[in-house]
C-alpha positions in Angstrom: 73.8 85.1 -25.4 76.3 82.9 -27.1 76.3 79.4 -27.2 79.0 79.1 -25.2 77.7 81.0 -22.1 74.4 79.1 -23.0 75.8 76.2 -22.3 78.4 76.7 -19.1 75.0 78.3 -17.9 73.3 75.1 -18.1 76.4 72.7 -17.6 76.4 75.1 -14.3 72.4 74.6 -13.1 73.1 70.8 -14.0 75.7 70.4 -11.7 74.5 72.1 -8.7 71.4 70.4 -8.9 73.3 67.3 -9.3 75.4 68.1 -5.9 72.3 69.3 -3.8 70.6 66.0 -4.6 73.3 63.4 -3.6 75.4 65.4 -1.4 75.0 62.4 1.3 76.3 59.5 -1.6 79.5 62.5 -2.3 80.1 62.5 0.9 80.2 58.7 2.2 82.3 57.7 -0.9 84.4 60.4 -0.1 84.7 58.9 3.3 85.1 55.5 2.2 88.4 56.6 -0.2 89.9 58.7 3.1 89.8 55.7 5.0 90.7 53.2 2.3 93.4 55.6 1.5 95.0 55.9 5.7 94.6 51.8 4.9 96.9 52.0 1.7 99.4 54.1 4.1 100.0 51.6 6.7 100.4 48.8 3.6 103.1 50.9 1.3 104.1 53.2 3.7 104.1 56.1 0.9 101.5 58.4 0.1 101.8 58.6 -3.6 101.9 54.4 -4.2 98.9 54.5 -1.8 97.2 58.0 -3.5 97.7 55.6 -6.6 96.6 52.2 -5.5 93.1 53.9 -3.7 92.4 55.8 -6.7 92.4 52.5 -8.8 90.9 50.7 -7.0 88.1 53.1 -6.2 87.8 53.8 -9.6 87.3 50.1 -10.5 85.0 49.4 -7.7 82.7 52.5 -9.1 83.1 51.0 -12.4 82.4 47.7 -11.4 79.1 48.9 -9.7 77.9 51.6 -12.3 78.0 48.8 -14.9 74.7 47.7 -16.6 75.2 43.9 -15.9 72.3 42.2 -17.2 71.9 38.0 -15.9 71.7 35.7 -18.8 68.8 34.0 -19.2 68.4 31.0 -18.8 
């Protein structure tokens, strides 16, 4: 088997695993940016600005809470 089938076997098994263990955290966040998104609507009144806005602000919210923040010490 090439390495390349090697690995979009793997990359494959890795992501399906990945998806039937936090299938319930895919699908709230999905819900959060759906209804963060209808919010954006009623504030721009245009679906791309508030497509846009959501996204970045999702994005940064994820980014925000994925980072390792480590307290000082004090």
């Amino acid at each position: 088997m090439s390495k390349v089938l090697y690995f979009f076997k793997h990359a494959g098994i890795k992501i399906g695993l990945f998806l039937r263990s936090n299938w319930a955290y895919i699908l709230w966040g999905a819900l959060h940016f759906t209804l963060a998104y209808f919010v954006m609507i009623q504030i721009f009144y245009e679906k791309q600005s508030a497509l846009l806005y959501t996204a970045i602000i999702y994005g940064a919210s994820l980014g925000f809470s994925l980072s390792p923040v480590v307290p000082s010490p004090h």
